[in-house]
C-alpha positions as CSV (number, residue, x, y, z in Angstrom):
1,X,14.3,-8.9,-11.8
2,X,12.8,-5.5,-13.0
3,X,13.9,-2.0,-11.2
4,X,11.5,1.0,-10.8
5,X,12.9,4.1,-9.1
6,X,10.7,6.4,-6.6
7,X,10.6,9.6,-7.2
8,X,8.2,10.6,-5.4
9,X,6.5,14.2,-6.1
10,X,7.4,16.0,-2.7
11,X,9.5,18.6,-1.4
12,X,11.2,19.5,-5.3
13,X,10.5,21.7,-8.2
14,X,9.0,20.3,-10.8
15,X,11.5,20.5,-13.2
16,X,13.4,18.5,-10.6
17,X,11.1,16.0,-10.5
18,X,11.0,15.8,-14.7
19,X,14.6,15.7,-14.8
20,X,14.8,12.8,-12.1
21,X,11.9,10.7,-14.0
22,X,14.0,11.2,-17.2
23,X,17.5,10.4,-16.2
24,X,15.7,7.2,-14.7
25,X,14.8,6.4,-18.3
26,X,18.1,6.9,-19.3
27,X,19.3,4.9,-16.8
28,X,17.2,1.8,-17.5
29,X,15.2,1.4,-15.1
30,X,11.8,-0.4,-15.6
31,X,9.3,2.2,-14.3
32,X,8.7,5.9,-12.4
33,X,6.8,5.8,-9.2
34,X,5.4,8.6,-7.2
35,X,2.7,8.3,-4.7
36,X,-0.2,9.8,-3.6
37,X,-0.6,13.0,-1.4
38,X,-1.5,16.3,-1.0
39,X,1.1,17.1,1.3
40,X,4.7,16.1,2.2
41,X,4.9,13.3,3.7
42,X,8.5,14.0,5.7
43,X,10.5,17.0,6.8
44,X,9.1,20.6,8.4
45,X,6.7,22.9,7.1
46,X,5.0,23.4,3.9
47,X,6.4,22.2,0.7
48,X,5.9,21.4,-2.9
49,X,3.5,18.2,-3.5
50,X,1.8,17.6,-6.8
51,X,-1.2,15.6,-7.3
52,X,-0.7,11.9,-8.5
53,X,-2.5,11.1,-11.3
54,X,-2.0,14.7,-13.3
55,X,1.4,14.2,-12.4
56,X,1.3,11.1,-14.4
57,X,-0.1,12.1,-17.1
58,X,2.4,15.2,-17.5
59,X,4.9,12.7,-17.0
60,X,3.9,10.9,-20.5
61,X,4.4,13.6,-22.2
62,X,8.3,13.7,-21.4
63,X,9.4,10.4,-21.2
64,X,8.9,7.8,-24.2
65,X,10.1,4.4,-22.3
66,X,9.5,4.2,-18.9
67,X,6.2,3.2,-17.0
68,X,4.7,5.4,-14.7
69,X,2.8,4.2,-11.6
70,X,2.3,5.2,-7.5
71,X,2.4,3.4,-5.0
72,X,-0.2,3.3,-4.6
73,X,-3.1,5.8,-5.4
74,X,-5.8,6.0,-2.4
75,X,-8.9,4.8,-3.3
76,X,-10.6,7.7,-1.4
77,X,-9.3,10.4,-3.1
78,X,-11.8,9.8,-6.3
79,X,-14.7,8.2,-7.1
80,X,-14.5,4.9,-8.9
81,X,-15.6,6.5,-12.4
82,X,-13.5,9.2,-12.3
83,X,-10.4,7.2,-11.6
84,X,-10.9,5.1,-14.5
85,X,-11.0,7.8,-16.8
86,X,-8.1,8.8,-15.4
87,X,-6.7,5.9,-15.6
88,X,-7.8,5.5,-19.4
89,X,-6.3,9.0,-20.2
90,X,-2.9,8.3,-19.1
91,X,-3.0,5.1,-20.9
92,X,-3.2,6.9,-24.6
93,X,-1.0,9.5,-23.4
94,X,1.7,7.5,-22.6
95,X,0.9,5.2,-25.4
96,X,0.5,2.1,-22.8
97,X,2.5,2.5,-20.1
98,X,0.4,3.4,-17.0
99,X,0.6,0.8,-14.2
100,X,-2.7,1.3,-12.3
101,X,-2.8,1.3,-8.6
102,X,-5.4,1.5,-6.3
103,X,-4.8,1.1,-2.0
104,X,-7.4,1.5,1.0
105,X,-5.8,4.7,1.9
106,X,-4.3,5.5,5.8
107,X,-3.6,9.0,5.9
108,X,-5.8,10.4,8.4
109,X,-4.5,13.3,9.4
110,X,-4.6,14.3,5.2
111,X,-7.9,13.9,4.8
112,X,-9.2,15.7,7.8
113,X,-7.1,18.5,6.6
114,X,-8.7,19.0,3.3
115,X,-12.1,17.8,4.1
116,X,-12.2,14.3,2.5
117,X,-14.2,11.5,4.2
118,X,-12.0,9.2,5.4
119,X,-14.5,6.1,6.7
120,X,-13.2,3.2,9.1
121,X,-11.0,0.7,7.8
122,X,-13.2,-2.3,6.9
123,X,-15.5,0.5,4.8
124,X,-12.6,1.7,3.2
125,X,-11.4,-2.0,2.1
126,X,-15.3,-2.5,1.4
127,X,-14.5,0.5,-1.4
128,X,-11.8,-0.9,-2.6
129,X,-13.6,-4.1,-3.8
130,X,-16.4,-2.2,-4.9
131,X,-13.9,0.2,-6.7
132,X,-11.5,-2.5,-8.7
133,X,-14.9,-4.2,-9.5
134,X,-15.9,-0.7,-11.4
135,X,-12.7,0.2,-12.6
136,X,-12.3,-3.2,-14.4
137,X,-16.0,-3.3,-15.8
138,X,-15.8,0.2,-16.8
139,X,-13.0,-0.5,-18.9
140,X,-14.7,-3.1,-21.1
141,X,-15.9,-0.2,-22.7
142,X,-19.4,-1.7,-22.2
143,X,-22.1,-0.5,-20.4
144,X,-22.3,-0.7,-17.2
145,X,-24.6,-0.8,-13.8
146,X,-23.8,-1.7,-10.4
147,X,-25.7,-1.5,-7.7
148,X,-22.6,-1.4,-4.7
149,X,-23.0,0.1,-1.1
150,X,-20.5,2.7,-1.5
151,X,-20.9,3.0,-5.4
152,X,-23.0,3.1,-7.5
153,X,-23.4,3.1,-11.4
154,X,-26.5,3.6,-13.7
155,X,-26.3,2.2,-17.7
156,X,-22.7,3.9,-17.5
157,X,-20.0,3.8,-20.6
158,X,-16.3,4.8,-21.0
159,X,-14.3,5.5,-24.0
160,X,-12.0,4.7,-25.4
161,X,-10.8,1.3,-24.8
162,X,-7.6,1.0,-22.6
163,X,-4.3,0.6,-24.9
164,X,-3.1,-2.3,-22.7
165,X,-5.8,-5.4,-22.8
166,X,-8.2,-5.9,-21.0
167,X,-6.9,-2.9,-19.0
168,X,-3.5,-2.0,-17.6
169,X,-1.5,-3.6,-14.8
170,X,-3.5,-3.2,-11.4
171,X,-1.0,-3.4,-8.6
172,X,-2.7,-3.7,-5.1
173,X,-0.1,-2.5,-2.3
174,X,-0.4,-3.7,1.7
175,X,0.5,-6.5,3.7
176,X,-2.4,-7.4,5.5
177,X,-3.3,-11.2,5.7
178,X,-7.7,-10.7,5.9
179,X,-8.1,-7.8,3.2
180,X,-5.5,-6.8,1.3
181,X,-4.2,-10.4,0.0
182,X,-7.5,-11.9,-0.4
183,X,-8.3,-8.4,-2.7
184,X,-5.0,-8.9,-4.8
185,X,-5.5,-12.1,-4.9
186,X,-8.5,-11.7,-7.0
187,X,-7.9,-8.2,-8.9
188,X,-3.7,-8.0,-8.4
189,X,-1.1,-8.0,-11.8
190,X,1.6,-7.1,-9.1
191,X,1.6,-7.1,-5.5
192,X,3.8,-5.1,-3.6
193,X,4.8,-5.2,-0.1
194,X,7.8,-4.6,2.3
195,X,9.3,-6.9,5.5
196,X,11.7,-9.6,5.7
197,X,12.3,-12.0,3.5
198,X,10.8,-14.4,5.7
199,X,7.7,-12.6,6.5
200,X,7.6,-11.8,2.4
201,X,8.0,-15.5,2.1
202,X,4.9,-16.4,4.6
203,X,2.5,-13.6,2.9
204,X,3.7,-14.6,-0.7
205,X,2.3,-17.9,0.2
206,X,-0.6,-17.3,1.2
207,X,-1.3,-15.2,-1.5
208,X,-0.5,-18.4,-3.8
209,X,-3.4,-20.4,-2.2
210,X,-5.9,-17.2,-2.4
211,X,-4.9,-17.0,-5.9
212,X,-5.8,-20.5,-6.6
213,X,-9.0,-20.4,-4.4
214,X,-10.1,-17.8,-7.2
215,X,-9.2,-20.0,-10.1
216,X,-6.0,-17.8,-11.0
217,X,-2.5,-18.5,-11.7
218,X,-0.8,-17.5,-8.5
219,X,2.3,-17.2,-10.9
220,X,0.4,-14.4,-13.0
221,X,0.6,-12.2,-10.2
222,X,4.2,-10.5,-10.0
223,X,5.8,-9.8,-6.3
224,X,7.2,-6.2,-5.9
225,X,8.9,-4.7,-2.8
226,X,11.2,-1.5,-2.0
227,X,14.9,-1.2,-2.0
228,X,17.2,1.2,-0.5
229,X,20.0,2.7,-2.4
230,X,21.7,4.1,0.6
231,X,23.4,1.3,2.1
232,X,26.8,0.3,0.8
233,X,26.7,-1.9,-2.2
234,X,27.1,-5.0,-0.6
235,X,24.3,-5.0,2.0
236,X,22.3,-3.7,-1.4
237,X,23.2,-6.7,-3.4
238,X,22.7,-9.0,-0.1
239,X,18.9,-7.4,0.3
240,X,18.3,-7.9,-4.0
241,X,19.4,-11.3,-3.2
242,X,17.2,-12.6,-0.3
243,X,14.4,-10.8,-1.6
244,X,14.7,-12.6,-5.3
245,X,15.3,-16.1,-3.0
246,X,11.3,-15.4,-1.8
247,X,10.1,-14.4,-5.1
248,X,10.8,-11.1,-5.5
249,X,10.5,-10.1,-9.2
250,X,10.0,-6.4,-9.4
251,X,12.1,-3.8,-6.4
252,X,11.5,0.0,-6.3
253,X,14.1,1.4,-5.0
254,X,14.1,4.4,-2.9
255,X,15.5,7.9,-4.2
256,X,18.9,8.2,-2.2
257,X,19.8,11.5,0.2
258,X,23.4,10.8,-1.9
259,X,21.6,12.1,-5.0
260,X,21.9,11.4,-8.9
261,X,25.8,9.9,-8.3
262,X,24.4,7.3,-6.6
263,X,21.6,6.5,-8.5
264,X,23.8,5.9,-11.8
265,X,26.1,4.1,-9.5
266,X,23.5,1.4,-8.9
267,X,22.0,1.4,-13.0
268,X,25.4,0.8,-13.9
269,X,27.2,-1.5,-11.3
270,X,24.7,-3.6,-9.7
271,X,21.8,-3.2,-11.4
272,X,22.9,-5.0,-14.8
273,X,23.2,-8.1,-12.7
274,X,19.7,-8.7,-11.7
275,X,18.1,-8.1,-15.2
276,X,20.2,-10.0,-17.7
């Protein structure tokens, strides 16, 4: 089992934020995850809230270990070509340890706000295929056309080559059963979702015949979820434990309202249990 610890970019300074990213290094854990808005996405009024994918690359430049992800970035916030250079840019930053995401989007409300399109669902999922499609191609460092609905490329070329081969980890995040699985099943290194164990279970499934329909290991596809930190340590270790019985292998687990005490708590009671 693998840890990652949210700390997502909302409502702190940002030399909070640095210093939360790094003690999670210190701590262990396998990866930093923040997520990706323009606004906050809880409590009154305005508030600090730093864009995702600078905030990444910042991040490389102050950590040496840990990965750095969100969860997940929204797929209508850039276009295609810009993402992957992005993408690319954080990867030599941080020396390879970018975890690429890319999700549908939801936030309606956010995009009004600021002015970006937000299309209906199935167009948004039809851009998300199209996107992943790019974003992979791209990264081949070859030249590239493609001729999409929603995007479109001309004799296009990247550089340089993504430290992690053939390009780093693309998690797909979401639990629905027409779209989202059939996408990670085709495009997905990690797939993360959240419910029961037993609705885990039924959707983890599923994704292992989708898999397999595409000619893919369903095995090379890791299962991520969330975790709270807040509950006493023995409902914690009950959820790690039915969520590792469905498969399970990778849990991000929520910054606590208890704060830094509680944090190390977890790294250095419970969490040595899971990962040896």
């Amino acid at each position: 089992m693998r840890f990652g610890i949210d700390t997502a970019q909302q409502r702190m300074t940002w030399d909070e934020l640095v210093g939360r990213v790094q003690f999670g290094e210190q701590l262990g854990f396998d990866g930093a995850w923040g997520f990706d808005h323009f606004q906050p996405m809880y409590g009154e009024g305005p508030g600090e809230c730093f864009e995702g994918m600078t905030t990444l690359a910042a991040l490389s430049g102050v950590t040496t270990r840990i990965r750095l992800g969100l969860l997940v970035a929204g797929v209508t916030y850039r276009h295609p070509s810009l993402f992957a250079t992005q993408a690319l840019t954080i990867d030599h930053a941080s020396h390879g340890r970018l975890e690429m995401s890319l999700g549908a989007a939801w936030f309606e409300a956010e995009h009004r706000a600021l002015g970006i399109p937000f299309p209906r669902t199935g167009e948004r999922f039809d851009l998300l295929e199209e996107a992943l499609e790019v974003v992979t191609r791209l990264m081949t460092g070859e030249r590239v056309s493609f001729p999409g609905k929603h995007v479109q490329l001309q004799d296009a070329q990247v550089r340089p080559l993504p430290v992690q081969q053939p390009h780093p980890p693309i998690w797909i995040g979401g639990s629905g059963m027409r779209r989202t699985l059939p996408i990670a099943a085709k495009y997905a290194d990690a797939w993360h979702t959240w419910g029961a164990p037993d609705q885990m279970a039924v959707m983890s499934h599923h994704l292992d015949d989708l898999a397999e329909q595409c000619g893919r290991d369903p095995s090379s596809i890791v299962r991520a979820s969330s975790l709270s930190l807040s509950e006493p340590w023995d409902q914690v270790r009950r959820n790690i434990e039915g969520m590792r019985k469905v498969g399970m292998q990778y849990l991000v687990c929520g910054w606590p309202s208890e704060g830094r005490s509680r944090v190390e708590e977890f790294a250095t009671k419970v969490m040595p249990d899971y990962t040896g």
